[in-house]
The first five atom37 places (N, CA, C, CB, O) and aatype in JSON, in Angstrom:
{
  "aatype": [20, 20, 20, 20, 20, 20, 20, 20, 20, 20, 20, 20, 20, 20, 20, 20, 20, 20, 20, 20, 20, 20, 20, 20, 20, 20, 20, 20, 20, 20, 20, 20, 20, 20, 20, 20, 20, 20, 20, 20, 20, 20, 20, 20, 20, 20, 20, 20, 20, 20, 20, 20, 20, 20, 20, 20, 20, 20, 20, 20, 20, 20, 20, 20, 20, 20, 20, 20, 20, 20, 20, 20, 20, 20, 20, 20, 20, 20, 20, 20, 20, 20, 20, 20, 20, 20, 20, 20, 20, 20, 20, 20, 20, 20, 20, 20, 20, 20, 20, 20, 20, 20, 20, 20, 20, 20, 20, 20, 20, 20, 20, 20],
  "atom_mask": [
    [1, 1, 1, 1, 1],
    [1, 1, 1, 1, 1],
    [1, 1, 1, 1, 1],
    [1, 1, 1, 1, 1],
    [1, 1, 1, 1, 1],
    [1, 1, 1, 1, 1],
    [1, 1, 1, 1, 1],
    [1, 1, 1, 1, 1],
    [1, 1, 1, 1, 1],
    [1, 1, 1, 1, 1],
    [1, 1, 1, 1, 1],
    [1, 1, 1, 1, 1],
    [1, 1, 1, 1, 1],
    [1, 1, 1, 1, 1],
    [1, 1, 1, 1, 1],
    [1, 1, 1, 1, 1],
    [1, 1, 1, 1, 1],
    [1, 1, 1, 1, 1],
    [1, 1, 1, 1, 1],
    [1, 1, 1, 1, 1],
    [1, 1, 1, 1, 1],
    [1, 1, 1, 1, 1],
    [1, 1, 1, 1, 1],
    [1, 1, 1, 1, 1],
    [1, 1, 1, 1, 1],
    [1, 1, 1, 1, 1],
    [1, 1, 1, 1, 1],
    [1, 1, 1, 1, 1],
    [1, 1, 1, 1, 1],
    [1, 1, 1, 1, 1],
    [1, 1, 1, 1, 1],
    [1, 1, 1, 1, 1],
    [1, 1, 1, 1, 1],
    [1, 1, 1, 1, 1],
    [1, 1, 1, 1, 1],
    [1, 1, 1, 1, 1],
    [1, 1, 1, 1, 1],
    [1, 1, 1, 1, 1],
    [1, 1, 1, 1, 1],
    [1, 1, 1, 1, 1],
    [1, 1, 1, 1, 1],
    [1, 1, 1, 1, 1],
    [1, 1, 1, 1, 1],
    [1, 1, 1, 1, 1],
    [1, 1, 1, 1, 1],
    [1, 1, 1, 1, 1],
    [1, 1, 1, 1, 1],
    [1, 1, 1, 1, 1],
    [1, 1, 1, 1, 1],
    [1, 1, 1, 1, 1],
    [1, 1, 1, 1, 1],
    [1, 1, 1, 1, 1],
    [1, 1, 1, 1, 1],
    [1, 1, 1, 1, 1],
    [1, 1, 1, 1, 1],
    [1, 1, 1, 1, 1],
    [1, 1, 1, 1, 1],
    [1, 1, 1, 1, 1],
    [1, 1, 1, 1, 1],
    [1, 1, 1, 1, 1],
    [1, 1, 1, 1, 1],
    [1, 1, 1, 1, 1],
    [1, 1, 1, 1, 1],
    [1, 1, 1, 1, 1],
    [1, 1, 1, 1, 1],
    [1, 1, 1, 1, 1],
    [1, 1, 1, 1, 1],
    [1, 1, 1, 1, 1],
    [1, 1, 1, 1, 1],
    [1, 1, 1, 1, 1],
    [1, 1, 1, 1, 1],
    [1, 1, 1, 1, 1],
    [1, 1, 1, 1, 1],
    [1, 1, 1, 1, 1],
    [1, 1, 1, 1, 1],
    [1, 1, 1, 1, 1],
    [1, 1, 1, 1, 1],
    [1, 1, 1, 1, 1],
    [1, 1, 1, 1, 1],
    [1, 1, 1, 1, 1],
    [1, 1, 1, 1, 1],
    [1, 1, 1, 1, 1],
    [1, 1, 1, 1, 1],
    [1, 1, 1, 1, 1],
    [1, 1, 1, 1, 1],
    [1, 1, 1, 1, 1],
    [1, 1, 1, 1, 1],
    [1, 1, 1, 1, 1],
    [1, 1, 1, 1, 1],
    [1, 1, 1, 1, 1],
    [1, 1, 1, 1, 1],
    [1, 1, 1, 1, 1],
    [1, 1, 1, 1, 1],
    [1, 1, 1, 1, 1],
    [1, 1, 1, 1, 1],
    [1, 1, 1, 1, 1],
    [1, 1, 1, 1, 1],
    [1, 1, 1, 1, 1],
    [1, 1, 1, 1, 1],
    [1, 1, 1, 1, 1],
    [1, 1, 1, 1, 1],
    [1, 1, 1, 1, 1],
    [1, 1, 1, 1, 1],
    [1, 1, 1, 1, 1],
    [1, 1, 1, 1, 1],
    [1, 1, 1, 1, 1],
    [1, 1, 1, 1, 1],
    [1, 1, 1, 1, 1],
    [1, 1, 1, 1, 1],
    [1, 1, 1, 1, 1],
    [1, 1, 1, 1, 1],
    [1, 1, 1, 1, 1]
  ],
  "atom_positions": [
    [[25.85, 32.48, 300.58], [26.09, 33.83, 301.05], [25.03, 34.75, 300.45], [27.53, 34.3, 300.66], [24.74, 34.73, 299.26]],
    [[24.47, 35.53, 301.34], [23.4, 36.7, 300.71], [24.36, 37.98, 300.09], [22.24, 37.41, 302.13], [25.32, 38.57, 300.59]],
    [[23.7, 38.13, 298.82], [24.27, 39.48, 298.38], [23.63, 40.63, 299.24], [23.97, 39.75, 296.77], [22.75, 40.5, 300.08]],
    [[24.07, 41.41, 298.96], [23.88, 43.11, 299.48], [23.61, 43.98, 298.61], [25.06, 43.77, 300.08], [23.68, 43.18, 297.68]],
    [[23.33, 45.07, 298.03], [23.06, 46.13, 297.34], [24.59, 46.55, 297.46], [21.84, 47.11, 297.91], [25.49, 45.87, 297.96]],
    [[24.69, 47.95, 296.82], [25.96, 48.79, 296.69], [25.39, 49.67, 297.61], [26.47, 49.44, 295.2], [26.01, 49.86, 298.66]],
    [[24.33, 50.23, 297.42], [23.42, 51.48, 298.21], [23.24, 50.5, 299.78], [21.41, 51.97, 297.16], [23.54, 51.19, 300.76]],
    [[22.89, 49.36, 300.07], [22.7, 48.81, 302.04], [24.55, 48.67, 302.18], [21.47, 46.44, 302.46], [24.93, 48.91, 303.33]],
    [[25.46, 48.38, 301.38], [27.14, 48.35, 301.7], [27.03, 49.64, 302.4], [28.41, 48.33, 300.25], [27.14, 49.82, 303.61]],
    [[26.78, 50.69, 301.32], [27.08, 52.16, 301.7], [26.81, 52.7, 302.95], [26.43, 52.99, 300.92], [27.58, 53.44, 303.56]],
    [[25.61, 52.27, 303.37], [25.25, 52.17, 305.05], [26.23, 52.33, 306.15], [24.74, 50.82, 305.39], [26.41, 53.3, 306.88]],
    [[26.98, 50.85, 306.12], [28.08, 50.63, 307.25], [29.05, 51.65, 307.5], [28.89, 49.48, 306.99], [29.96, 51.51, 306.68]],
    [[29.22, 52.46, 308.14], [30.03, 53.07, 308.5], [31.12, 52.61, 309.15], [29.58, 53.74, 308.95], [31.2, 52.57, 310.38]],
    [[32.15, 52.18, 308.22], [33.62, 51.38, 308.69], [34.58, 52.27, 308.49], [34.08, 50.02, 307.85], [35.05, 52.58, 307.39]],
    [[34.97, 52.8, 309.82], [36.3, 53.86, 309.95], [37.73, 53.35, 310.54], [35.89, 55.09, 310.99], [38.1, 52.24, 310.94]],
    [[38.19, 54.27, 310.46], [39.77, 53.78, 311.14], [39.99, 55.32, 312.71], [41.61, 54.02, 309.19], [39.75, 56.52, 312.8]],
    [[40.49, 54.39, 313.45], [40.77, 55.11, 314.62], [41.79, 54.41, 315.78], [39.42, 55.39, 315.19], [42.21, 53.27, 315.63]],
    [[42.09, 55.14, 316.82], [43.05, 55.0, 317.18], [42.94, 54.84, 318.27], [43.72, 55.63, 316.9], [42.75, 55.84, 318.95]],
    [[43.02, 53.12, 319.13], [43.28, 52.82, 320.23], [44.02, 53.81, 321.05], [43.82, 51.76, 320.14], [45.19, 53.99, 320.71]],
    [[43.49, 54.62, 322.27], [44.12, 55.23, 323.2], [44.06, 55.16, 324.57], [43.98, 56.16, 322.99], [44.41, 55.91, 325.48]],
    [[43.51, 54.05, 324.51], [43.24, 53.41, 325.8], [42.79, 52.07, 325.69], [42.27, 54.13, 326.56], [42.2, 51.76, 324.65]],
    [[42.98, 51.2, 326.58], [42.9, 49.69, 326.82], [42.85, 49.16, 328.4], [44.2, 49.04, 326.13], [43.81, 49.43, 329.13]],
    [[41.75, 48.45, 328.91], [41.84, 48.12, 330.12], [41.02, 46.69, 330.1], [41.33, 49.28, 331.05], [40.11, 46.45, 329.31]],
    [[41.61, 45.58, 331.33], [40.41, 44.54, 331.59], [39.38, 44.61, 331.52], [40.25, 44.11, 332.44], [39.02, 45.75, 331.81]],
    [[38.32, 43.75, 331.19], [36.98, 43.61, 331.47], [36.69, 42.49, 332.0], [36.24, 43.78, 330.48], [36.27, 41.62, 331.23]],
    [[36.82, 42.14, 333.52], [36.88, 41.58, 334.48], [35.09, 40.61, 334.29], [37.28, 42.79, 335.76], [34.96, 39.38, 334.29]],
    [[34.07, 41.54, 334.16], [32.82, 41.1, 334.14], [32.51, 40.55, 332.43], [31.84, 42.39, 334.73], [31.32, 40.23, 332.42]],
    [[32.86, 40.42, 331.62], [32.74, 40.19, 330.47], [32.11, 37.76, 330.8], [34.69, 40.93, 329.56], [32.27, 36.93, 331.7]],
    [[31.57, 37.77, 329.67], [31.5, 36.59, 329.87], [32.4, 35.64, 329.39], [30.54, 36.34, 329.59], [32.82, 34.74, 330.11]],
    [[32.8, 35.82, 327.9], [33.79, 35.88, 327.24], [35.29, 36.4, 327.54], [33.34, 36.39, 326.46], [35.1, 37.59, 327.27]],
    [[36.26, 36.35, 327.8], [37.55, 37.49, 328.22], [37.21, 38.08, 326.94], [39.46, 36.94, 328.48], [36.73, 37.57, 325.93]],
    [[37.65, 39.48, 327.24], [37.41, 40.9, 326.59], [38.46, 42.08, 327.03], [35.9, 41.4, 327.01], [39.0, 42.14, 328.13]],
    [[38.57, 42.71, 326.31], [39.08, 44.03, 326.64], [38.17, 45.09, 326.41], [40.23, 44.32, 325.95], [37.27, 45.0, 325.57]],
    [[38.36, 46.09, 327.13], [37.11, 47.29, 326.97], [38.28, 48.34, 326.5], [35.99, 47.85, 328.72], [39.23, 48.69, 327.2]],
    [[37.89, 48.94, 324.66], [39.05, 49.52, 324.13], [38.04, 51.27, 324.49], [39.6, 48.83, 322.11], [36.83, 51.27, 324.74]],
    [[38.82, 52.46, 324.42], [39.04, 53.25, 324.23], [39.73, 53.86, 322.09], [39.7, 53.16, 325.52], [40.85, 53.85, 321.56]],
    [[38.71, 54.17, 321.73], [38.88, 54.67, 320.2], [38.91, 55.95, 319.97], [37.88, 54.25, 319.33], [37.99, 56.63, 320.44]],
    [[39.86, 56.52, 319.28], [39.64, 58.08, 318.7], [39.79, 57.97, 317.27], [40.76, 59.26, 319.26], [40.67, 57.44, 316.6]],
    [[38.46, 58.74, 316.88], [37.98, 58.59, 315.83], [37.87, 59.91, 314.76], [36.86, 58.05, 316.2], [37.51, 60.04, 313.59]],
    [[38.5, 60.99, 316.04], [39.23, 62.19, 314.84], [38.14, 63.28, 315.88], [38.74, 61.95, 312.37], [37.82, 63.07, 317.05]],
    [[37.75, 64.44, 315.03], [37.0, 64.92, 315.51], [35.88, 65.31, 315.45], [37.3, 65.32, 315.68], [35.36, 66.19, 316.13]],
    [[35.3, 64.51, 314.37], [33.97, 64.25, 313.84], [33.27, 63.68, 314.65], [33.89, 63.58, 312.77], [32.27, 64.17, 315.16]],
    [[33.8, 62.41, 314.88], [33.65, 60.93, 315.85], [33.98, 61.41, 317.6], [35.16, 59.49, 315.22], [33.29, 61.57, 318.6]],
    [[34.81, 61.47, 317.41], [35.48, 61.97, 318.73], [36.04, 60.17, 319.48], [33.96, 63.09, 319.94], [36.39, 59.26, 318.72]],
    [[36.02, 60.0, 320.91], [36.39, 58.8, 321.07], [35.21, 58.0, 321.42], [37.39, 58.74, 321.96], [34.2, 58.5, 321.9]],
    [[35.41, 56.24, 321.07], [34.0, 55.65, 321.57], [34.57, 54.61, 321.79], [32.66, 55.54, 320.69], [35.59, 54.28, 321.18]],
    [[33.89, 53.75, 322.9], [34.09, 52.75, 323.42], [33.81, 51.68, 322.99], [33.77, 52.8, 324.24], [32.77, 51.53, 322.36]],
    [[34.96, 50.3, 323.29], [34.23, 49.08, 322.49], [34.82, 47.8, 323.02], [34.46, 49.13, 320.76], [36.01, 47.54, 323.23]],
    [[33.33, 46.76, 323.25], [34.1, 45.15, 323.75], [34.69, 44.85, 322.97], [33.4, 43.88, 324.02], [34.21, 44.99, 321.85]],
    [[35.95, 44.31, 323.06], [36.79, 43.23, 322.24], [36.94, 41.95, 322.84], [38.17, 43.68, 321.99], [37.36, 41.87, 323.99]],
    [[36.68, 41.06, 322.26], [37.42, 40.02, 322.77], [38.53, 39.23, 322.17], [36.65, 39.27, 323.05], [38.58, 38.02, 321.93]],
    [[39.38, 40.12, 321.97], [41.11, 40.01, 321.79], [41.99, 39.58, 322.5], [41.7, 40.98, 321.68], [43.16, 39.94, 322.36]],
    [[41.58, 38.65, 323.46], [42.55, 38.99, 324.41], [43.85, 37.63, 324.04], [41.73, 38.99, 326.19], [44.99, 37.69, 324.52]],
    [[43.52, 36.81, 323.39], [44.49, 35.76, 323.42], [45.58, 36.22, 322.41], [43.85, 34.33, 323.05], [46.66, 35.64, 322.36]],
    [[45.28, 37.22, 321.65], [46.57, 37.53, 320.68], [47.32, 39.01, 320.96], [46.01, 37.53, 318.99], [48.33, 39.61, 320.62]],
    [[46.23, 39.2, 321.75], [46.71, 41.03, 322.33], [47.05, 41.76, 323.67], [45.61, 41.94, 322.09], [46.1, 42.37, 324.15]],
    [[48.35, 41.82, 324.47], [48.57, 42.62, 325.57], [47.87, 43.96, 325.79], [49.83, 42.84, 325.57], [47.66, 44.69, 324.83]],
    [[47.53, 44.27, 326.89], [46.46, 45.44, 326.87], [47.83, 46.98, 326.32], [45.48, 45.62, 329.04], [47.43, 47.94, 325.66]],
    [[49.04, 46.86, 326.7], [49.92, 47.68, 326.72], [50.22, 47.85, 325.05], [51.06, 47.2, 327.7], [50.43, 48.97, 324.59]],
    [[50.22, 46.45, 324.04], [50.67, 46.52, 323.21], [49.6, 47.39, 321.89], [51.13, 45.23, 323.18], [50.02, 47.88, 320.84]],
    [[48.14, 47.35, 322.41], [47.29, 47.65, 321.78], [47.03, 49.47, 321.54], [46.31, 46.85, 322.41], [46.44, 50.02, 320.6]],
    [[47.95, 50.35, 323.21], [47.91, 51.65, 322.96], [48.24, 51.96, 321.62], [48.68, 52.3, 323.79], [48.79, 51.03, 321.04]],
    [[48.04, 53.18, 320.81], [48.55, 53.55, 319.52], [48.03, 53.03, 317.99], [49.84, 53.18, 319.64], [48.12, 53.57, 316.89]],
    [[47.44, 51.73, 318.44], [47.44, 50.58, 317.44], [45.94, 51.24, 316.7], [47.38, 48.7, 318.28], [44.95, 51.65, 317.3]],
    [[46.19, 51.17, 315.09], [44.98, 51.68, 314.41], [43.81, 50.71, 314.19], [45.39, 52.19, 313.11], [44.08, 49.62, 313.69]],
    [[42.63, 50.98, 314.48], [41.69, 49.79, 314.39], [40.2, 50.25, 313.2], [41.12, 49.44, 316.28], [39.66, 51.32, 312.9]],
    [[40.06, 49.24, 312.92], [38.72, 49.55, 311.91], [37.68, 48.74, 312.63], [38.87, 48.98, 310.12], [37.59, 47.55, 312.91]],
    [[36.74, 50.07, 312.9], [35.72, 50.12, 313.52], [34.14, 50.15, 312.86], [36.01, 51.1, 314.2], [34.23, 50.87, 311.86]],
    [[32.58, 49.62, 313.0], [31.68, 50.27, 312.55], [31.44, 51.26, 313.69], [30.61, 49.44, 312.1], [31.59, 51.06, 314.9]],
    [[31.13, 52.12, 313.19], [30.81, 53.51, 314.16], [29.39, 53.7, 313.95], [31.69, 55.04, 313.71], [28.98, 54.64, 314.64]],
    [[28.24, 53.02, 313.06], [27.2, 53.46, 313.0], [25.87, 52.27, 313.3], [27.29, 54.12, 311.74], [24.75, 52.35, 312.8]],
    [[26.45, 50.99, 314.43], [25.69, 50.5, 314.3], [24.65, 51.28, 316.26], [26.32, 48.87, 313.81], [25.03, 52.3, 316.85]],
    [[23.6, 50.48, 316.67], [23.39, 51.12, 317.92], [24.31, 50.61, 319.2], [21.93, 50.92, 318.2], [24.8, 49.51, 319.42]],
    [[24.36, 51.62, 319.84], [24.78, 51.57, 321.37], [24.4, 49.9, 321.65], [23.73, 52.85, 322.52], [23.37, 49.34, 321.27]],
    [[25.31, 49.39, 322.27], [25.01, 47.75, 323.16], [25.44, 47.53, 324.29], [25.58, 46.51, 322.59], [26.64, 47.27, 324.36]],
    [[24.84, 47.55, 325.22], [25.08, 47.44, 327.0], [25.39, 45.54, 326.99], [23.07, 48.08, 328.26], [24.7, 44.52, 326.94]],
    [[26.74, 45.84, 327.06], [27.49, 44.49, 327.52], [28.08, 44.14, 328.66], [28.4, 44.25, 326.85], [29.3, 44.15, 328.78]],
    [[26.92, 43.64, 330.02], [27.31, 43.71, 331.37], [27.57, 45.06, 331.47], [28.45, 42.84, 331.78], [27.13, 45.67, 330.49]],
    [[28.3, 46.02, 332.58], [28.21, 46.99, 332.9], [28.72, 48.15, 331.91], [28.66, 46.87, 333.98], [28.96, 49.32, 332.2]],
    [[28.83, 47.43, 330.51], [29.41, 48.95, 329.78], [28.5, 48.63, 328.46], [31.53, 49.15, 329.37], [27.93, 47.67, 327.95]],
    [[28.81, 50.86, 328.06], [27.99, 50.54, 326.89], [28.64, 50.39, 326.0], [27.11, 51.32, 326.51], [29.55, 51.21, 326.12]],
    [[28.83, 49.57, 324.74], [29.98, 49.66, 323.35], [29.14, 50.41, 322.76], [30.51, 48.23, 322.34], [27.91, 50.46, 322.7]],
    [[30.43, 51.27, 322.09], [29.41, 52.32, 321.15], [30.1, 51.89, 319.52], [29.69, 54.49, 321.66], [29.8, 52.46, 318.47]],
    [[30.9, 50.94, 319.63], [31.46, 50.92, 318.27], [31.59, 49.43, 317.61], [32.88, 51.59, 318.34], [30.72, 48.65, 318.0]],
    [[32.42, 48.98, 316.78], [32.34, 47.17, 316.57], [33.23, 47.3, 316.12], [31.33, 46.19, 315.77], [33.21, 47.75, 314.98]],
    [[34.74, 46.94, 316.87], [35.61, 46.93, 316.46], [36.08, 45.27, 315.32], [36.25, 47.35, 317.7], [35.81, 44.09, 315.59]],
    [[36.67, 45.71, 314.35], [36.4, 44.64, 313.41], [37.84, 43.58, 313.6], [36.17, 45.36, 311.72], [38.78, 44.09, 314.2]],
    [[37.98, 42.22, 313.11], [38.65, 41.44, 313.16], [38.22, 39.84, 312.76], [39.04, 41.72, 314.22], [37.18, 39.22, 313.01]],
    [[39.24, 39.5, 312.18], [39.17, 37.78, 311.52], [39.47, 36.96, 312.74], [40.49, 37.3, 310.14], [40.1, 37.36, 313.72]],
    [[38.75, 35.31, 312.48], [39.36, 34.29, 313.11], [40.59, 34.1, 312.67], [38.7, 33.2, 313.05], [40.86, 34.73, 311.64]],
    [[41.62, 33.29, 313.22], [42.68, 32.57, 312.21], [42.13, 31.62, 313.02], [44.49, 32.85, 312.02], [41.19, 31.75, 313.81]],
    [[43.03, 30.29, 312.65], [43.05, 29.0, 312.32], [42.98, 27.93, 314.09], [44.63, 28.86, 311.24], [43.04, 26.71, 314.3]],
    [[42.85, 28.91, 314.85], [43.28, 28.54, 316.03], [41.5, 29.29, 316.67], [45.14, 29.31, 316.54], [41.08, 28.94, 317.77]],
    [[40.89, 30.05, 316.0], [39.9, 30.91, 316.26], [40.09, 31.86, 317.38], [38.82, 30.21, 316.44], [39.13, 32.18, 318.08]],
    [[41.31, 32.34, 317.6], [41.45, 33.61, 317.77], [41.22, 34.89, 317.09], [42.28, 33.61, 317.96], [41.71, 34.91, 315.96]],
    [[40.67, 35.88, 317.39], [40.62, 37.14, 316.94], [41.55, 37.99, 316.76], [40.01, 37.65, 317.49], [41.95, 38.72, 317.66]],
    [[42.07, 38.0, 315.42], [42.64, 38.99, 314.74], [42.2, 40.64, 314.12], [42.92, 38.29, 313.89], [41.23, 41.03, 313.48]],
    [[43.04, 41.12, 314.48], [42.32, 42.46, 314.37], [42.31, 43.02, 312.89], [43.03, 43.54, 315.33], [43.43, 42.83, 312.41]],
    [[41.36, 43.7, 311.89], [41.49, 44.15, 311.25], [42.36, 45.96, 311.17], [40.43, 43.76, 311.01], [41.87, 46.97, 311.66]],
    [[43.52, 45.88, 310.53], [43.95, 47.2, 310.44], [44.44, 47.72, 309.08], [44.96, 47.35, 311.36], [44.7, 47.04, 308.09]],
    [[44.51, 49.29, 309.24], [45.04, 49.28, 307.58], [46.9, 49.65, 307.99], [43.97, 51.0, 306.29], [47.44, 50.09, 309.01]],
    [[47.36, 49.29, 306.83], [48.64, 48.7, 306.31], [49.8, 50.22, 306.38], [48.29, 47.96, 304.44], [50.92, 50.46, 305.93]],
    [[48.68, 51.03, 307.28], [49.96, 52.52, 306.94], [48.8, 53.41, 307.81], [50.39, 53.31, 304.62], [47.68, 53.11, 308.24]],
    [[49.53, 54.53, 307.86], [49.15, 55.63, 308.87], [47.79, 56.14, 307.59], [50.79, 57.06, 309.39], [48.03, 56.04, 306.38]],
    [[46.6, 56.59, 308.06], [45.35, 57.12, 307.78], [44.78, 57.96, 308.48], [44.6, 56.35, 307.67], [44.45, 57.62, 309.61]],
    [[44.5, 59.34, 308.0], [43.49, 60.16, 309.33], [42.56, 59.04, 310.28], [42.09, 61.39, 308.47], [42.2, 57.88, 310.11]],
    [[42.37, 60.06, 311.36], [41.78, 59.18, 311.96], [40.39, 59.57, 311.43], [42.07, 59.14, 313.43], [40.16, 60.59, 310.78]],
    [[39.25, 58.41, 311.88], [37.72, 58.68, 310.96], [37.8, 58.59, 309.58], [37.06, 60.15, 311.11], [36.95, 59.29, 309.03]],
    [[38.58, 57.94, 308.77], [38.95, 57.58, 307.64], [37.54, 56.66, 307.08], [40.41, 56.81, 307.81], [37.15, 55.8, 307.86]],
    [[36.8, 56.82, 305.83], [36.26, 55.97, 305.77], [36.32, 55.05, 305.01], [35.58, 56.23, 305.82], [36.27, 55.37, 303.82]],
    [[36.46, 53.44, 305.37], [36.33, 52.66, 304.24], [35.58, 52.74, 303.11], [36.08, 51.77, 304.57], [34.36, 52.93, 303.12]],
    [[36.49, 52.57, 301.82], [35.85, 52.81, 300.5], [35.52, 51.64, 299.79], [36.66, 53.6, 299.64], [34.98, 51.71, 298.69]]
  ]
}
């Protein structure tokens, strides 16, 4: 594993925000969902591929808090642009699990 600095960590901009929208992504190559994020009002909302789909209903995901990087660049994935990287683990089956925090947080919260 490569180490990192404390000062290149500090870089990543890893926030918390709030799924408010969720729809198919029909053209994806991968199955995907194309999420909708609000990120407070700093951030405002930004868009992002997921490919969640084997552990996540698009209905169940409204509301749901997600930790996002918000500062890497724009990425045109087939017809959309992601503006964010929504974060999440494999488990054991290599599905995508979503990273969230454990209790209500402003939204645009930044990981410390």
């Amino acid at each position: 594993m490569e180490e990192i600095s404390w000062s290149e960590f500090e870089k990543v901009e890893l926030r918390v925000g709030r799924v408010v929208s969720a729809e198919s992504f029909p053209e994806a190559r991968k199955p995907a969902y194309i999420l909708h994020v609000d990120f407070g009002d700093a951030l405002g909302i930004k868009k992002s591929s997921a490919q969640i789909t084997d552990l996540y209903e698009l209905d169940a995901l409204v509301g749901k808090l997600v930790v996002a990087v918000v500062n890497f660049p724009k990425k045109q994935i087939g017809p959309v642009m992601s503006e964010c990287l929504v974060t999440g683990f494999h488990n054991g089956e290599g599905h995508v699990s979503l990273c969230v925090p454990d209790g209500e947080v402003p939204l645009g919260s930044k990981l410390l």
